[in-house]
ROKOLLUM-985727 format. One line per 8 residues: number of its first residue (from 1); for each residue x negated, y, z of C-alpha. Coordinates in Angstrom, 2 decimals. Layout:
! residues N
NUM> X/Y/Z; ...
//
This chain:
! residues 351
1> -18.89/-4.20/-15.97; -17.57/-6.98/-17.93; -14.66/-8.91/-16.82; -13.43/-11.99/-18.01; -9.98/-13.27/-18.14; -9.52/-16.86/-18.90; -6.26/-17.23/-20.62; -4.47/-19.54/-22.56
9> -2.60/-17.21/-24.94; 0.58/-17.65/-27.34; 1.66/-15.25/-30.31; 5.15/-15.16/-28.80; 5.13/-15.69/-25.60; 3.36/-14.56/-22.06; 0.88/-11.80/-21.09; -0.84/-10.96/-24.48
17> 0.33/-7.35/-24.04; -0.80/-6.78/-21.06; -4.33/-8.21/-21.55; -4.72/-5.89/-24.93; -4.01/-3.20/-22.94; -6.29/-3.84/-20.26; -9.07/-4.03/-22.87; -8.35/-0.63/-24.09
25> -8.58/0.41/-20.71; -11.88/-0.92/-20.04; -13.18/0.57/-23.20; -12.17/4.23/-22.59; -13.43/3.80/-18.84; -16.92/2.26/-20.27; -16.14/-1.27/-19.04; -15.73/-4.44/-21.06
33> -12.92/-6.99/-21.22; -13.60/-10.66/-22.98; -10.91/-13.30/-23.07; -12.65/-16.60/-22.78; -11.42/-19.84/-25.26; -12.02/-20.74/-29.19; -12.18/-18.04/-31.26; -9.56/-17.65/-33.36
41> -7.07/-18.96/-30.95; -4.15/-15.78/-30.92; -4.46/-13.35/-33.10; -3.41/-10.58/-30.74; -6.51/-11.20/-28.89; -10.33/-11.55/-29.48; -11.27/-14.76/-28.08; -15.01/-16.02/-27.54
49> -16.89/-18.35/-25.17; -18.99/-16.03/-24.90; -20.21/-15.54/-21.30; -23.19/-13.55/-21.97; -23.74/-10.34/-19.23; -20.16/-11.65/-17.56; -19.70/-10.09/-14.28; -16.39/-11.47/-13.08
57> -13.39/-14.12/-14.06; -10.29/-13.59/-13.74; -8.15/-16.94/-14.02; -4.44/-15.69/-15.26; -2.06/-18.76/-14.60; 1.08/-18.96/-16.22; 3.30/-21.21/-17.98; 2.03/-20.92/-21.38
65> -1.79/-21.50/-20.35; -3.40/-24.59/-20.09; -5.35/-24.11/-16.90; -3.53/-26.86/-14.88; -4.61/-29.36/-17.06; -8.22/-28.02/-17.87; -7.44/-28.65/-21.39; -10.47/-27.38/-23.37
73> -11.96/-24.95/-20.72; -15.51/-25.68/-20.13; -15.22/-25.63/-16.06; -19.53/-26.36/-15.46; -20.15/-23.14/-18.14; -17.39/-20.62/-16.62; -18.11/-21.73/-12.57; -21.91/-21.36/-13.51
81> -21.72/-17.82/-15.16; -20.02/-16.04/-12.42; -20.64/-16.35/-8.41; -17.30/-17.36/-6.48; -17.26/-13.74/-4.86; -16.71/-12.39/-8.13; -13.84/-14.70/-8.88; -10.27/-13.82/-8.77
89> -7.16/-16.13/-9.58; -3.74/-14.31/-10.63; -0.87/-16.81/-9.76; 1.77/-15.75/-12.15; 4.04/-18.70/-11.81; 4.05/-19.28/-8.30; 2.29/-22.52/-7.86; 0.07/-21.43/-5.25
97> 2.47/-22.00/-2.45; 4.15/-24.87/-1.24; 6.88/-26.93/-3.29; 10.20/-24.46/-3.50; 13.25/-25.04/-4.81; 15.71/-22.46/-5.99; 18.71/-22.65/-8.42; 17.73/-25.76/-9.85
105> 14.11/-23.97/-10.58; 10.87/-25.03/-8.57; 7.21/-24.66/-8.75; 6.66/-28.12/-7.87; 8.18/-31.38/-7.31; 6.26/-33.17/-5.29; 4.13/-31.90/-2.09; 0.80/-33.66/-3.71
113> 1.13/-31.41/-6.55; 1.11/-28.35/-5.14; -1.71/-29.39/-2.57; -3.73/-30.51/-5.51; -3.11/-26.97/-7.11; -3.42/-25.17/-3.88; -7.12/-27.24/-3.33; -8.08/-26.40/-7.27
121> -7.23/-22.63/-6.80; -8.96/-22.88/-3.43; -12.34/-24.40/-5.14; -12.49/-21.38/-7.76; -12.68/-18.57/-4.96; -10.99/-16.70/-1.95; -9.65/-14.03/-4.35; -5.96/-15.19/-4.88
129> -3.86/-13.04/-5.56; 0.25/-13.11/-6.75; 2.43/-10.49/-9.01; 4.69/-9.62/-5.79; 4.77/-7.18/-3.07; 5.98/-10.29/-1.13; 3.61/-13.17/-0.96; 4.44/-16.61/0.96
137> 1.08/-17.72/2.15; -1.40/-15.45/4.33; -4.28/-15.95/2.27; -2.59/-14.43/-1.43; -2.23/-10.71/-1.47; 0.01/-8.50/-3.93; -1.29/-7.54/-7.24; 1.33/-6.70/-9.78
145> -1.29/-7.56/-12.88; 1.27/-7.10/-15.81; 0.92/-3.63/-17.20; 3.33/-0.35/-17.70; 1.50/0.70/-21.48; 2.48/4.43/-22.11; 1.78/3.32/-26.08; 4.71/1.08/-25.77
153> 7.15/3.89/-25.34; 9.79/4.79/-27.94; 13.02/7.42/-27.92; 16.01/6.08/-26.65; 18.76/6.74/-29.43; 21.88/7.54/-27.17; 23.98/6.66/-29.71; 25.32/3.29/-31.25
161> 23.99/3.02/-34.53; 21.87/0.38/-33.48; 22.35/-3.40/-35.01; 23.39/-4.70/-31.66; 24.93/-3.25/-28.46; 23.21/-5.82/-26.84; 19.69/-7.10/-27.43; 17.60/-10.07/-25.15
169> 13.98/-11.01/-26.06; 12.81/-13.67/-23.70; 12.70/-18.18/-23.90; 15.83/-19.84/-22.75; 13.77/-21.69/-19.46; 16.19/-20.88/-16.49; 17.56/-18.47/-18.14; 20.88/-19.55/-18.33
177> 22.18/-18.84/-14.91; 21.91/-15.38/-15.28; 22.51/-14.84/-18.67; 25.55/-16.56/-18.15; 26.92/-13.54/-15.83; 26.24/-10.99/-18.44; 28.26/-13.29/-21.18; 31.14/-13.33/-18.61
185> 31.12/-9.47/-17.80; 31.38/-9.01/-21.73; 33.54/-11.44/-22.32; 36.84/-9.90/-20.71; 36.29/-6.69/-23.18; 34.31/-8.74/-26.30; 36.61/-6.96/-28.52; 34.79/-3.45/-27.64
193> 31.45/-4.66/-27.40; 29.51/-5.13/-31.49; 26.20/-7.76/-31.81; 24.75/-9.21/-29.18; 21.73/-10.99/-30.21; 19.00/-13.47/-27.72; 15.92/-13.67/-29.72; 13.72/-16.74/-28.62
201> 13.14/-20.37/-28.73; 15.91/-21.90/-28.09; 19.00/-19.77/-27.80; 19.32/-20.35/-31.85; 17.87/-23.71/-33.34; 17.50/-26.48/-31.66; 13.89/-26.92/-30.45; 12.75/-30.74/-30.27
209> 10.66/-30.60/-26.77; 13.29/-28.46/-24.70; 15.65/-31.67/-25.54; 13.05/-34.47/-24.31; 12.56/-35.11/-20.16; 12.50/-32.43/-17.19; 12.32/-29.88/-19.90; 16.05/-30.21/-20.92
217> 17.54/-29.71/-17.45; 15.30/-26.41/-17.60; 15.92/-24.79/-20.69; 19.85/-26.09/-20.99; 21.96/-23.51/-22.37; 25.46/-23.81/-24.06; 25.67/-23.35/-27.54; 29.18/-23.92/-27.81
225> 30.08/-21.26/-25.91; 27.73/-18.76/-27.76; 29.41/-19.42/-30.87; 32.60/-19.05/-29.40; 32.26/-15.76/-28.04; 29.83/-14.61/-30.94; 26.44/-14.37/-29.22; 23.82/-14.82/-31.57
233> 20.97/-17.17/-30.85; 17.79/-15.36/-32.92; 14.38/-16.72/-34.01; 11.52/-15.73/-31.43; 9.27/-12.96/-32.55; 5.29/-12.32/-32.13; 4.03/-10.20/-29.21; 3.74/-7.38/-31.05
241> 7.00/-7.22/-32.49; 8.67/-7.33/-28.70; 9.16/-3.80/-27.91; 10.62/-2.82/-31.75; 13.42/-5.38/-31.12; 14.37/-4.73/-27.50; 14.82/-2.03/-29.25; 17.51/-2.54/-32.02
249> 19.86/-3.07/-29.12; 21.51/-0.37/-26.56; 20.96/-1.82/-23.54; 18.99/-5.21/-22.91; 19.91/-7.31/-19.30; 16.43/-7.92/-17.24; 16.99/-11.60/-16.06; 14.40/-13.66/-14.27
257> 13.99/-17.34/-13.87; 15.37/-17.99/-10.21; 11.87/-18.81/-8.87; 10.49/-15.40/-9.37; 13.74/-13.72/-8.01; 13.47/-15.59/-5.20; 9.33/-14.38/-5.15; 10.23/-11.15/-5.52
265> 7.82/-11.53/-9.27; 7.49/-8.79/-11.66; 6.79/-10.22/-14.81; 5.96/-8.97/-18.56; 9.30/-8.07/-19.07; 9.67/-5.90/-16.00; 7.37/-3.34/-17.81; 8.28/-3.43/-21.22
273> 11.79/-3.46/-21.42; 11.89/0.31/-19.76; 9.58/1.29/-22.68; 11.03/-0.29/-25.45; 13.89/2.55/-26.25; 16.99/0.51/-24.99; 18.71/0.79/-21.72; 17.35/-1.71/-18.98
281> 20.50/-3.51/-16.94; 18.71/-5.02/-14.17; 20.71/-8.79/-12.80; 18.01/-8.80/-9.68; 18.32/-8.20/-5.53; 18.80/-4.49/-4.96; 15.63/-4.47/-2.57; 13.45/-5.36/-5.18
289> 15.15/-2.81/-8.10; 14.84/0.31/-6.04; 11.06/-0.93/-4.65; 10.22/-1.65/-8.64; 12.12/0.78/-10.38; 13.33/3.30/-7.61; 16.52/4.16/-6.03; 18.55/5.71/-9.59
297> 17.83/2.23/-10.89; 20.31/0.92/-8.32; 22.49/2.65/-11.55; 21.45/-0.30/-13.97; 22.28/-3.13/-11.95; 25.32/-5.22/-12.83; 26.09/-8.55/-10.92; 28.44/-10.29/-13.01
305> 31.82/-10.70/-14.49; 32.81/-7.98/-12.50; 31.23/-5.47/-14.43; 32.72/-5.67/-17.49; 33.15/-1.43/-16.91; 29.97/-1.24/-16.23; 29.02/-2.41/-19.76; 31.58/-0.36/-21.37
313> 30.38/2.81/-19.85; 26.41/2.23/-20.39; 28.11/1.95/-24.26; 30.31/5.51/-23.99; 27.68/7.33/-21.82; 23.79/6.35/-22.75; 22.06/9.35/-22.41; 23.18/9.19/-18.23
321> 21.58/5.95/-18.27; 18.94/6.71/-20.74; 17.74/10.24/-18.09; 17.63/7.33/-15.24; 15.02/5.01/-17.92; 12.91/8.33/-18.52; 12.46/8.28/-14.82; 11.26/4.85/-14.49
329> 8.45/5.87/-17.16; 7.66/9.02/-15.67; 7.42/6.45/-12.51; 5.36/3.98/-14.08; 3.12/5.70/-16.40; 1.13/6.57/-12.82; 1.52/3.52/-10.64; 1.45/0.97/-13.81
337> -0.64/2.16/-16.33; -3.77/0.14/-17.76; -6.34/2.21/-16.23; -4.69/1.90/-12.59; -4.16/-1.40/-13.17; -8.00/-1.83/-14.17; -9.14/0.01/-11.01; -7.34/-1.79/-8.51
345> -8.48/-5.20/-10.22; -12.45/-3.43/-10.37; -11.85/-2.56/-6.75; -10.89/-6.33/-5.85; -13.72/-7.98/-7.84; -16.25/-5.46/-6.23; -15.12/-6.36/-2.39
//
């Protein structure tokens, strides 16, 4: 079979990972995996338009593609290459549903908008499908789609030699809520705490666009207070330089835009960070921790100021946390792999 996936891709940003990994998959189960747009376009994938012997599409929509807009996709070649039975659209961002608003963070802000999406998803196929266990509308059924890759995996060093205690890869957009709790649990014991580091755009330099319009409101953090409490705003780093920097740091907080919390999303993150040798502190609902990770996760989760021990003892004791993280692979190297993933995808397509 070959599958595929039309995806706008960035070298630092989104689901790059996951889609290498599901073309390894396909390749050591005799299946292909094609990611349709210009050639040349990311370097961590192979891109073609190539739509040759396609037997299904799989539209991945998330915030760094450019499917809303249609920008540059040839809709009359991909529509006419692949029935709509063998269709499938991944909602990653949560647009498929009716306007929400949570936090300050929404899908949409008018009703039109997310009818037009809603009618546009609608015209591709019946296949729709969301990264949650927990889907809104009747018609959208769970599939997790972001991978758990065993080849991710490195040792946790239960020790702290590292460059920073603490470590976050991830953009600034609606970030800042809950990052903000993890600043203020280390903040009443900064003095025993070393680096703490946020690599991406815009915890560091100033980026132009996140200063112009609704963009702003959504990726506002406060310098000021960084500096004044030494956390480091870092440059962002490729895709394939993720999992090597989560992992100069001993633990690394798991925060998610409020939209997804409130969605009950995995995203990217949810898999790699327990791979990426560093200790995973999880700022989410318990529900969803011990139905992602399992109940010894409940172990990682910190709240807020409040847990200021909490910090200091994932510091003085990291192999106990570090046993509870070699769960969560054991864990997810079955339910989350690339091949499992694959074959519940194949299974979809084929219905």
């Amino acid at each position: 079979m070959k599958i595929v996936f039309v995806y706008w891709g960035y070298e630092n940003a989104g689901s790059m990972l996951d889609l290498r990994g599901y073309t390894r998959a396909a390749k050591e189960m005799g299946h292909e995996v094609a990611v349709y747009g210009p050639p040349g376009w990311a370097s961590a994938l192979e891109y073609s338009k190539d739509l040759s012997g396609a037997d299904a599409l799989i539209f991945v929509v998330e915030w760094t593609t450019a499917l809303q807009s249609g920008d540059s996709v040839d809709w009359v070649r991909l529509l006419d290459a692949v029935p709509r039975e063998r269709r499938v659209v991944i909602d990653c961002d949560g647009h498929y549903n009716e306007p929400i608003w949570f936090m300050g963070d929404y899908n949409h802000r008018t009703m039109q908008l997310s009818a037009d999406w809603i009618a546009f998803c609608d015209s591709l196929t019946d296949k729709i499908f969301q990264p949650s266990y927990r889907p809104r509308r009747a018609n959208v059924r769970p599939f997790l789609f972001h991978i758990y890759d065993p080849a991710w995996e490195s040792p946790i060093v239960t020790d702290r030699k590292k460059p920073f205690d603490m470590i976050y890869v991830g953009h600034t957009k609606h970030r800042w809520r809950g990052m903000l709790k993890v600043f203020k649990a280390i903040e009443k014991v900064r003095d025993q705490v070393g680096r703490v580091g946020l690599v991406g755009e815009g915890w560091g330099d100033v980026v132009d666009w996140m200063e112009q319009g609704e963009a702003k409101a959504k990726h506002h953090i406060d310098r000021d207070y960084m500096a004044a409490h030494r956390f480091e705003g870092l440059p962002p780093v490729p895709v394939g330089e993720v999992a090597a920097t989560i992992e100069t740091g001993v633990f690394n907080p798991v925060v998610y835009r409020p939209l997804f919390e409130q969605l009950g999303f995995v995203t990217c993150r949810t898999f790699e960070t327990p791979a990426s040798g560093t200790i995973p502190l999880f700022l989410l609902e318990r529900e969803y921790v011990v139905q992602i990770f399992g109940e010894r996760a409940v172990e990682l989760m910190i709240a807020g100021e409040d847990d200021s021990d909490k910090i200091l003892d994932v510091l003085a004791r990291p192999g106990h946390y570090a046993d509870i993280v070699m769960d969560i692979r054991k864990d997810f190297r079955v339910r989350h792999s690339p091949d499992a993933r694959l074959r519940e995808l194949i299974g979809y397509i084929e219905e």
